[in-house]
C-alpha positions in Angstrom: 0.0 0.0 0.0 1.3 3.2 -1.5 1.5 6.3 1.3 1.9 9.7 0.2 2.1 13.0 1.9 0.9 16.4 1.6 2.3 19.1 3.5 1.0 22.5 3.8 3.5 25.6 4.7 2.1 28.5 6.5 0.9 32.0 5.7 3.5 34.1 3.9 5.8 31.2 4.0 6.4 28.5 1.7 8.1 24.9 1.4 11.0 25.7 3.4 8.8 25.9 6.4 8.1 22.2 6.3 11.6 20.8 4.4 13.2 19.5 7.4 10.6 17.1 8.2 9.8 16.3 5.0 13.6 15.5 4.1 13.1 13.2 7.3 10.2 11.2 6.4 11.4 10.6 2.7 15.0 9.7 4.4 13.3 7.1 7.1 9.9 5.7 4.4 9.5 5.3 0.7 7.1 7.2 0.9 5.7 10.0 -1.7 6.1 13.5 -0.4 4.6 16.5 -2.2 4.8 20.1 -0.6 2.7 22.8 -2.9 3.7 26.4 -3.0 0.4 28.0 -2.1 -0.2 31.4 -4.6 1.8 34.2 -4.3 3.8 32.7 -1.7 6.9 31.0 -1.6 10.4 32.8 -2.2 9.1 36.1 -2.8 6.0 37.3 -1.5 3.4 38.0 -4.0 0.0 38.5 -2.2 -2.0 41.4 -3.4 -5.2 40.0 -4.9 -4.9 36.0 -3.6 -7.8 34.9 -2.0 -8.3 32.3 0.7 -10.3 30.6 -1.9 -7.0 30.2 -4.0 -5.0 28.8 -1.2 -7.3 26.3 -0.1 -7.8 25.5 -4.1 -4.2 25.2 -4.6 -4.0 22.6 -2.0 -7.4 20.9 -2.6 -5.1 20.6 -5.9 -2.6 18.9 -5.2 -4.2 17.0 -2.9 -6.6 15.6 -6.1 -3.0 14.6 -7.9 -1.6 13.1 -5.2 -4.6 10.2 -4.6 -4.2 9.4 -7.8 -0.7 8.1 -7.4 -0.6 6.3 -3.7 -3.8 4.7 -1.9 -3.6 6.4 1.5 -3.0 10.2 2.3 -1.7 11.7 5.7 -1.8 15.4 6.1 0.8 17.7 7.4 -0.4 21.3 7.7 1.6 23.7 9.6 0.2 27.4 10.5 -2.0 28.6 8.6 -1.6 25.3 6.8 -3.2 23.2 9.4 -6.5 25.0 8.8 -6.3 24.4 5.1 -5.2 20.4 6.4 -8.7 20.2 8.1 -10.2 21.6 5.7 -9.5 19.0 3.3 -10.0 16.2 6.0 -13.3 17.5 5.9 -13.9 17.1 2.4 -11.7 14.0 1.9 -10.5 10.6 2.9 -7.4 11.5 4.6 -5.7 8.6 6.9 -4.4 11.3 9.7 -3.7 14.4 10.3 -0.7 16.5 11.5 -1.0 19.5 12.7 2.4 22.3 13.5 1.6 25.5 15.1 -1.8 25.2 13.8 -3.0 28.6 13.7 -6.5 28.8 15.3 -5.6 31.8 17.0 -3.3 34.3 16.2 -0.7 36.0 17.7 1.3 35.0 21.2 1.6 39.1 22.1 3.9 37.7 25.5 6.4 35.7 23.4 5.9 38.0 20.4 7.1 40.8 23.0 9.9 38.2 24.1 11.2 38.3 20.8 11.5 41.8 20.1 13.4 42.4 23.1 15.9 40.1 21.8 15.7 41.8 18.6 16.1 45.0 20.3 19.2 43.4 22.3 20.8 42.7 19.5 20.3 45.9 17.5 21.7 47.8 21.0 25.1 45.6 20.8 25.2 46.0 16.9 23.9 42.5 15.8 20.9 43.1 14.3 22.3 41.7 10.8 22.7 38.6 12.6 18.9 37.9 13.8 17.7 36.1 11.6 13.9 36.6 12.9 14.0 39.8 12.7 14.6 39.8 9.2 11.9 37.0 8.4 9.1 39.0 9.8 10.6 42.9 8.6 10.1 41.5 5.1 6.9 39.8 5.8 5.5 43.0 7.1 6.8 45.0 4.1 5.5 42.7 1.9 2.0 41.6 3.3 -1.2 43.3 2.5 -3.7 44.1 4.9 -6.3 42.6 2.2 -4.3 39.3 2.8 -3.7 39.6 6.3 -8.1 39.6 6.2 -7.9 36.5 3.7 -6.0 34.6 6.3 -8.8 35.2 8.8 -11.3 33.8 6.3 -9.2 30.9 6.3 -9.6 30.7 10.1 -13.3 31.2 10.2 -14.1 28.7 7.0 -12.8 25.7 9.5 -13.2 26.8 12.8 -17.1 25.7 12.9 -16.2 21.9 12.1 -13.6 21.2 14.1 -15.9 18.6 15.8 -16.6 16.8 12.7 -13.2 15.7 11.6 -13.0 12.2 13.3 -9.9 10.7 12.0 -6.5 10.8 14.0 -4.6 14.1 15.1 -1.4 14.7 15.9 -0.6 18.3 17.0 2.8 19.8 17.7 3.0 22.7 19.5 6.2 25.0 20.6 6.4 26.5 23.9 8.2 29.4 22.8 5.6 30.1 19.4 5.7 33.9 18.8 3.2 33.7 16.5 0.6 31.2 18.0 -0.6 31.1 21.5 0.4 27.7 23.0 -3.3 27.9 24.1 -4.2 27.1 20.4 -2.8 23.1 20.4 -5.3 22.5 23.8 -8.1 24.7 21.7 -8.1 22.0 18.4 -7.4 19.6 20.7 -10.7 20.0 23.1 -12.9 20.7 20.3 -12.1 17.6 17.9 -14.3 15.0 17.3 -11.3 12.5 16.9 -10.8 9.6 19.3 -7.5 9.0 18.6 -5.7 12.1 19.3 -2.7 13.8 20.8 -0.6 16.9 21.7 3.1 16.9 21.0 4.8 19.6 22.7 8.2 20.9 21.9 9.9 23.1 25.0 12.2 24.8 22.9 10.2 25.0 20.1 9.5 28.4 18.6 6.6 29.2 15.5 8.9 27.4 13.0 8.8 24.2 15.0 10.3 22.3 11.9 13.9 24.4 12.6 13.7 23.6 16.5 16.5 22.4 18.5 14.3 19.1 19.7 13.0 18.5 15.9 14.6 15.3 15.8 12.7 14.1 18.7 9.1 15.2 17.7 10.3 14.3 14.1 10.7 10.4 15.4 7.5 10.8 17.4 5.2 12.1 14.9 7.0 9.4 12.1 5.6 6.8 14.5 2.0 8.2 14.6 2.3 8.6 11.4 2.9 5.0 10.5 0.7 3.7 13.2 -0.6 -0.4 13.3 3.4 -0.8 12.9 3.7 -0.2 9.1 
């Protein structure tokens, strides 16, 4: 039986959000990964007139091409990308689901604040150039949209009714130290599924891109197992 994978990246991101772990389950499985770069993301940010209708499409996509070349489908969305990952497992047979700093609510203002400060640190002793966060999100905010900032949201309200009707297996990861996403948001999905078989990973060190965290090879082997599940 033929396994394949999607995996979603995040909300002005793209595929280099999820490569780590996907360079880890093709390594450790034969099986078929496929990561889609979501409209006018990716490298450069191209976002002025996509629509949370194109995103989901996109992946809704991909999602139709890869069923037609393996027999089961697990779902890895991170960020934004989980919601778009339910979203599918509510309109398609997906084996499980994986969800990385699934963002059903928005923004961690303490560890957001937590992170400036370091940025600020740094800029006070010169070393500004050197962080690289602060450079991720400067050029996200230069290069984001309000209009897509208010796509996103319709993203988040488009699933957040159903949560209790997706019924197949969850793994969430979570990062202690998310900037982005409260760690209240992995106990939110968590309580309101209408899985059985479900579970919370969380990562101590692990900041919003929990696929570059310094305990990814631990949650890496985890999830991997849950993944393969009934000991494939």
């Amino acid at each position: 039986m033929k396994t394949g994978v999607l995996m979603i990246h995040g909300f002005t991101g793209g595929p280099f959000e999820v490569q780590p772990f996907a360079e880890y389950i093709e390594e450790k499985t034969d099986w078929l990964v496929k990561i889609p770069t979501l409209p006018g993301h990716g490298g450069s940010l191209n976002l002025k007139n996509k629509s949370a209708e194109s995103w989901m499409m996109a992946a809704e996509l991909a999602l139709k091409e890869l069923k037609k070349q393996v027999d089961r489908v697990i779902i890895v969305g991170f960020s934004m990308g989980g919601l778009i990952a339910m979203y599918l497992a509510l309109r398609y047979k997906i084996e499980k689901l994986v969800l990385l700093s699934a963002a059903v609510k928005y923004i961690s203002a303490g560890q957001i604040l937590d992170e400036i400060r370091v940025a600020a640190t740094d800029a006070v002793k010169g070393r500004l150039a050197q962080n690289p966060l602060f450079h991720l999100y400067e050029y996200k905010l230069l290069n984001t949209p309000v209009s897509s900032a208010i796509e996103f949201l319709r993203v988040v309200k488009t699933v957040e009714p159903y949560y209790d009707k997706l019924t197949l297996p969850v793994c969430i990861v979570q990062g202690a130290k998310d900037g982005i996403v409260p760690v209240t948001a992995a106990e939110h999905i968590y309580n309101h599924l209408g899985s059985l078989e479900k579970e919370i990973y969380h990562s101590e060190n692990g900041k919003h891109l929990i696929c570059y965290s310094d305990d990814c090879d631990e949650w890496f082997g985890h999830v991997l197992g849950f993944m393969k599940g009934d000991g494939e």
